[in-house]
N, C-alpha and C positions, 0 to 999 in steps of 0.2 A: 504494500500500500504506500504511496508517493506520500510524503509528508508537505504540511503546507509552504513551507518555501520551498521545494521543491515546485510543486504543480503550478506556483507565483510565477517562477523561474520559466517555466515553459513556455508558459502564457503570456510573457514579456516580450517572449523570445518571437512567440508565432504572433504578436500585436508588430514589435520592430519589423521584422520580413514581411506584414504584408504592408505596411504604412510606407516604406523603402522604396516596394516595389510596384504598387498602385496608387494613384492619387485618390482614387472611389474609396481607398480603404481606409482615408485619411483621420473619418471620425475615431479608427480605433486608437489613436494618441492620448485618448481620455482616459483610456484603458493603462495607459502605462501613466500619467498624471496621476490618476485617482490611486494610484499603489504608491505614492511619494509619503501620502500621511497615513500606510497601514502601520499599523501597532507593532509587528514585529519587525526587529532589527533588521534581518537578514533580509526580508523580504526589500524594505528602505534601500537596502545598499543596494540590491539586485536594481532596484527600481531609478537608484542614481547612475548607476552602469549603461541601465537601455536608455535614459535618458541622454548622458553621454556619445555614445554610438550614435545617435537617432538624430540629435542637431547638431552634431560634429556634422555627421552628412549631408543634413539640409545647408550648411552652412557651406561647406564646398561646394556644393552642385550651383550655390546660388538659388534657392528655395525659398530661402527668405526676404520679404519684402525690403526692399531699401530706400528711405527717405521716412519724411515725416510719417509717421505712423495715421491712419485714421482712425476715430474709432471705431471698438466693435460694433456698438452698438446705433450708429448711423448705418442710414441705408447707401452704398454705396452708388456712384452715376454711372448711368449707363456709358461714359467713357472708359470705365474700364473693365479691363478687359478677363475671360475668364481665369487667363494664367497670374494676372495680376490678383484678381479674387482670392485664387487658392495662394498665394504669397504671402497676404495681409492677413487672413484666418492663420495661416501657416505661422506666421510672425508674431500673431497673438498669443499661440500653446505656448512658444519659446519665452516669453515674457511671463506667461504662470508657470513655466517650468524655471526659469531663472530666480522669480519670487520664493515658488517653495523651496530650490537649494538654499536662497539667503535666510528663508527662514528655520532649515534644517542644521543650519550654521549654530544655531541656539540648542539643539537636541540633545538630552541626557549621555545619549550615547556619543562617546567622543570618535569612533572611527566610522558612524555617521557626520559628524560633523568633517573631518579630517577630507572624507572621500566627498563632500560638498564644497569642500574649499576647493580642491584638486580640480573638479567638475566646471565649477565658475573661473578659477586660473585658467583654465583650457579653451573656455568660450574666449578670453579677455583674448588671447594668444590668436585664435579664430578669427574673432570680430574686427581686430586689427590686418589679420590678413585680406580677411573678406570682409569691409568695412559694412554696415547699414546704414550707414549717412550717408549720405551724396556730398560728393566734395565740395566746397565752396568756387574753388576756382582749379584749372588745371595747375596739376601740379603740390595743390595744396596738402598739408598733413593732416591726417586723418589718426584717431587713438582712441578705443574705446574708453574714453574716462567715466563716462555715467556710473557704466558697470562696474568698472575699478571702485569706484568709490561706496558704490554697495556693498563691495564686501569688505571694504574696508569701516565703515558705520558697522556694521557686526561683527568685526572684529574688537571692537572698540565696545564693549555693553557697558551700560550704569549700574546692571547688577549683578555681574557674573562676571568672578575671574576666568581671562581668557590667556593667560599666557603659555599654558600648553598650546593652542592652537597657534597664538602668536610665534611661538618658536617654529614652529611645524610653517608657516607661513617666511618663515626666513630667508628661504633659499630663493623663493622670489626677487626678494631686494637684489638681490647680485645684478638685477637686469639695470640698466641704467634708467629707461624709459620710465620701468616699472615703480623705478624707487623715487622717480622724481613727481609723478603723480600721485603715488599715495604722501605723501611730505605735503601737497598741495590737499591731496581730500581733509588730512586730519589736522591741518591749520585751520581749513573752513570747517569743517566737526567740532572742533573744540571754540571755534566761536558759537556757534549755535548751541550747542549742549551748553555751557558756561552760561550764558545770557539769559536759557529758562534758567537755570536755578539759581538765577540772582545772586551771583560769586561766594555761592554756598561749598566747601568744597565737597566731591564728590569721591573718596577714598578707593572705590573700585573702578570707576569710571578710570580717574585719575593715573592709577597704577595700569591699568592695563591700556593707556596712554603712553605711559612710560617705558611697558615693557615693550611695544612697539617701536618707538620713536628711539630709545636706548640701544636696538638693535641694529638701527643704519649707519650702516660705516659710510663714510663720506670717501671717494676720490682726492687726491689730492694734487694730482697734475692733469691739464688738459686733454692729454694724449690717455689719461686712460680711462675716459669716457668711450666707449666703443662697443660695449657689452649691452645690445638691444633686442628683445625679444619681439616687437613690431619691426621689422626693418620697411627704409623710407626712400622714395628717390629723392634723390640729391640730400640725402641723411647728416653730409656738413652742415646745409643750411638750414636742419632744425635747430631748433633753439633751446632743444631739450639735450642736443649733443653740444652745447656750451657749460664749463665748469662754472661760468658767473651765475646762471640759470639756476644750477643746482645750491652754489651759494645762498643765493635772493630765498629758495622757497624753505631750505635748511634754518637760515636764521627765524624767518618768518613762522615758520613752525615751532620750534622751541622758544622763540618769544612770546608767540601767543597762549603759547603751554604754561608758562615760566609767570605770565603775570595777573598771575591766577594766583588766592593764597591758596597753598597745599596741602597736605596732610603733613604731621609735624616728621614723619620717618620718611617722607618721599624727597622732603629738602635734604637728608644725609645723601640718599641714592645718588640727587642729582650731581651736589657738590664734589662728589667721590670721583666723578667722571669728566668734570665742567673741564678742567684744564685740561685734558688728553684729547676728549672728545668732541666737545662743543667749541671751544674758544678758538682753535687753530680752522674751523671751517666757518668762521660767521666772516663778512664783509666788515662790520665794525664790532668790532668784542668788549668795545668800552658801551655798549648797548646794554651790556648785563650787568650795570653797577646799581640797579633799583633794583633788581634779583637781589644780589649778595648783600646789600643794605639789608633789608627788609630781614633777611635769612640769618646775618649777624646779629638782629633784637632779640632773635629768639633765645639765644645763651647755649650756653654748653660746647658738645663736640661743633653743633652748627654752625657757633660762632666762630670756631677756627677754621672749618673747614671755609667758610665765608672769606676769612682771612687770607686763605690759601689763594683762592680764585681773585680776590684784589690783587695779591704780589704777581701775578702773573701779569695782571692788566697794568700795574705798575711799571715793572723792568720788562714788558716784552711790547706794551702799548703805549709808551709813554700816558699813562693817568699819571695826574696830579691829585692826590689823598694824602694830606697833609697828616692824617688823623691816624692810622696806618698802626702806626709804632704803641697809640698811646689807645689805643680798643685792643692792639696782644696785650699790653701792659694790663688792662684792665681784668683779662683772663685770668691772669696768676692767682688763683685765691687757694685755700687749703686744701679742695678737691682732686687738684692737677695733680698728687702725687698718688691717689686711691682710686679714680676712675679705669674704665679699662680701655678707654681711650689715650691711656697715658703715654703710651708708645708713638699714638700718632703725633702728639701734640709735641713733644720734646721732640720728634724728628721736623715737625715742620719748624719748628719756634730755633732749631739750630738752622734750619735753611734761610730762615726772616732773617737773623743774625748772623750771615755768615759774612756781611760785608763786615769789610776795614776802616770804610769810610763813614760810618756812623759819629755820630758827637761821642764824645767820653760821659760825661754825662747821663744819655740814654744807657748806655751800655750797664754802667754802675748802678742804675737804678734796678735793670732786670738782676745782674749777679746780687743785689741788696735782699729784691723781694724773694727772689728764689730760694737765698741763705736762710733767710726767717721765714719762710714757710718749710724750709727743711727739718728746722728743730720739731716739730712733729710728725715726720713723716716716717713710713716703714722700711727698715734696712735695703730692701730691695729698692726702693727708689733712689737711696741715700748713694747707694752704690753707683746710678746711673746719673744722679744730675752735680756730683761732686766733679767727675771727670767732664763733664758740661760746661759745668762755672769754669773750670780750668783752663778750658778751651779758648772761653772770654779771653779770660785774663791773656793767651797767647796772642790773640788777635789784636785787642786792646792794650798795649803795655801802660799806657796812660791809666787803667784804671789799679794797677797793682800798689798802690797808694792805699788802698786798703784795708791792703794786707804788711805792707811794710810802714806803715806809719808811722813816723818818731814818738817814741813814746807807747808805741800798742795801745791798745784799746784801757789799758789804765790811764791813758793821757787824758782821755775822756770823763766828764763829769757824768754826763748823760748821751745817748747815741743820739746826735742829729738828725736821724734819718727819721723822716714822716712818712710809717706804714699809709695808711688812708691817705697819703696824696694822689690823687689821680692822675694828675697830670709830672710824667718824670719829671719835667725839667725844674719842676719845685720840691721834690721830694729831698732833696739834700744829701744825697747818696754819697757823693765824693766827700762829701767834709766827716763822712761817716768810718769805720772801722770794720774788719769784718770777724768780730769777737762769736758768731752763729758757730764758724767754721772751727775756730779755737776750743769751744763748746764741744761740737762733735767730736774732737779728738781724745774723749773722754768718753766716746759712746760705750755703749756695754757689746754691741757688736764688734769684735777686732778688725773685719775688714773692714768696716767701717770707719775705725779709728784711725787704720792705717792710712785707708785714702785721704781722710781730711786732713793727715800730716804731712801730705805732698805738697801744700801751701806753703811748709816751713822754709821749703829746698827750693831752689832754683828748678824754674820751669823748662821742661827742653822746647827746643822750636817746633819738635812735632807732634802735632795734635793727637788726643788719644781719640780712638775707632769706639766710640760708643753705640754703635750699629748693634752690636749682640748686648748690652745691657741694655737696651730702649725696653725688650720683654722681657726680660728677667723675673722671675714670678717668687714669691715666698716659699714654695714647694721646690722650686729648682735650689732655691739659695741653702733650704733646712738637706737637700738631696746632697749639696756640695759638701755640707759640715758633715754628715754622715760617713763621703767616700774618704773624709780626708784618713790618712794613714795616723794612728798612734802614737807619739815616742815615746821612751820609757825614760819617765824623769828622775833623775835622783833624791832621794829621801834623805839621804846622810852620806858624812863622808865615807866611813868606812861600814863595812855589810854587817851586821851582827847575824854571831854565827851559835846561836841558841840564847838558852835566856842566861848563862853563865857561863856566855863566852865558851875559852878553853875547855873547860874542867867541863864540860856539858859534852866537847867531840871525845876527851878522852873516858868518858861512862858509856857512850855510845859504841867507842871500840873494845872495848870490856866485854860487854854483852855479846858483839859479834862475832870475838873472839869465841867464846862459849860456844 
């Protein structure tokens, strides 16, 4: 006995063969429509497949109507003609066969959705060859964008994550044509979506915005725009085969993504990738200084990471941010040494400061604040930002005053330095001492103590590689004390050799004499 996708399957099969091969047979299309929304899976897929086959074909023979559409439901004029008739009926299945894949795009089952992306990819590929526009002028470029952009609107849902499918839709982007149309759908998508909900953020929407848009890799020379899945006469003089093209619709997309408020973990994602991904393709990257604004109020990792994306538009766009130096500074508070973004932060915050040419002043302020936020900090940190501040001090000789102060920090009545000043240049750092580190050298952890007595000795010129202490974790550090080897220390001078000495080995040999 045939089971039901089995006998689905047949019946698809003898519906496609005769609808192929008769135009009289053409009603039975409805027969393979009407199995797009049956209940079982298998059947769906079958039903996406004769779909596929069925106006793949019509689309090659040319079967499908070309030009403005009429609709169905006007009576058509007696100008045209029968072949034209069965065209535009013909044109109509295709259009509810294109709807129910986009809306199969949405289906529980993912390898229904998967094999509907595939489906509509295939038409885009098609429609492009065998255009159903009429072309404006000879010559002119023709590219299925309507239909692009439908499956890119369901790609994109407000309440279903899609980024399985978005990743699945990846290999797409490689097409150049391909990638620069959907860049232009989901700039115009996220204006309309955004606008109803009255710049409410939309976290799923949002995200699988992201995981989109986060996926396209951008060209980066002229020449290697080339990779087109519609091919065009005279394909130099599209304007989709121009690198500035791809620029204009690249920025314009992630602008109008970007100035939208976010969800508060979608600003980490972005910031993580701004300066690799985003900055070196936009036409003006000083564009996103009301992005990293906005994204710096929030606090925390956001604000560095915000910090991160300024210094690039800084030393690589000539920006003028004057404020720069003194929102890190404002960073520095007791948590930098216990969150677990500690790693990034010290690596970026040694990048901010890796010039020579800074004031001595700024410089003293960060080794000041960093000193006295260290006196509470856990060994493992102590370990990583002692050879830090050291580094300063390599860089900056002007600021080892310090630490060499005539007089040491007894010369002092009271420390000059103003913790809560915000702004370095009045915190008073240089007329300061740096008695934290003095402190430290009395910690109860030894490496600890060791490292902070590197301040006593003359600095060498080369800077130490704090690269592997930026993670150094409490568990590695208690794992280190553990491997270290034993020594055996001495107790006394000379060994005591029982409890009466002599006269104890010579009872001993007594006995074993016996």
């Amino acid at each position: 006995m045939a089971q039901p996708g089995q006998s689905a399957a047949a019946a698809l099969a003898s519906s496609l063969e005769s609808v192929l091969r008769s135009r009289g047979s053409a009603n039975r299309v409805f027969e393979i429509l009407e199995l797009l929304q049956a209940d079982e899976e298998d059947v769906v897929l079958c039903a996406i497949r004769t779909c596929s086959r069925l106006f793949g074909a019509l689309l090659e023979r040319g079967e499908l109507f070309v030009g403005q559409l009429p609709g169905e439901e006007i009576s058509l004029p007696d100008n045209y003609s029968a072949e034209d008739k069965y065209k535009i009926w013909m044109r109509h299945r295709y259009n509810s066969c294109v709807n129910c894949l986009v809306e199969l795009m949405g289906h529980e089952s993912f390898q229904v959705k998967e094999l509907s992306l595939a489906t509509l990819m295939k038409f885009v590929e098609l429609e492009g060859k065998y255009p159903l526009v009429k072309a404006e002028w000879k010559g002119s470029f023709s590219f299925p964008r309507e239909l692009l952009k439908l499956v890119v609107e369901n790609l994109i849902p407000c309440e279903e994550d899609s980024s399985l499918l978005i990743s699945r839709f990846q290999e797409y982007l490689e097409y150049d044509d391909i990638r620069y149309f959907v860049m232009k759908a989901v700039a115009e998508n996220i204006g309309q979506v955004m606008q109803k909900t009255k710049e409410v953020p939309l976290p799923v929407y949002q995200q699988n915005v992201f995981s989109l848009i986060s996926s396209i890799s951008m060209p980066s020379k002229e020449n290697e725009v080339v990779n087109f899945m519609v091919k065009q006469a005279n394909q130099e003089e599209w304007k989709v085969s121009k690198l500035k093209e791809h620029k204009r619709a690249f920025e314009r997309m992630w602008l109008g993504f970007l100035k939208h408020k976010l969800p508060t973990g979608l600003y980490k994602k972005v910031l993580v990738i701004l300066h690799d991904s985003i900055l070196p393709h936009l036409n003006e990257p000083t564009l996103m200084i009301d992005f990293l604004t906005v994204a710096y109020d929030i606090g925390g990792a956001i604000s560095l990471l915000a910090l991160n994306g300024l210094f690039v538009l800084i030393h690589q766009h000539n920006l003028e941010y004057p404020d720069f130096y003194k929102k890190l500074y404002s960073l520095l508070d007791p948590s930098i040494y216990h969150v677990k973004y500690r790693a990034r932060f010290f690596h970026l915050a040694d990048l901010f400061l890796s010039s020579s040419h800074l004031p001595a002043y700024l410089v003293a302020a960060f080794i000041k604040r960093l000193s006295r936020l260290a006196l509470t900090a856990p060994p493992q940190a102590l370990l990583m930002v002692i050879p830090f501040i050291c580094n300063l001090f390599r860089r900056h000789p002007a600021c080892k005053v310090l630490v060499h102060r005539p007089g040491g920090p007894e010369a002092l009545s009271e420390d000059p330095y103003i913790m809560d000043e915000e702004e370095p240049s009045e915190s008073r750092a240089l007329e300061s001492s740096l008695w934290e580190l003095q402190t430290l050298q009395s910690h109860y952890h030894p490496d600890v103590a060791q490292a902070a007595a590197v301040v006593n000795q003359s600095l060498s010129e080369l800077e130490d590689d704090i690269s592997e202490l930026l993670e150094l974790s409490a568990y590695e550090l208690f794992d280190r004390e553990l491997k270290k080897k034993a020594t055996s220390m001495p107790l006394e001078f000379e060994q005591v050799r029982g409890l009466f000495g002599k006269k104890d080995d010579l009872f001993a040999e007594h006995f074993a004499l016996e």
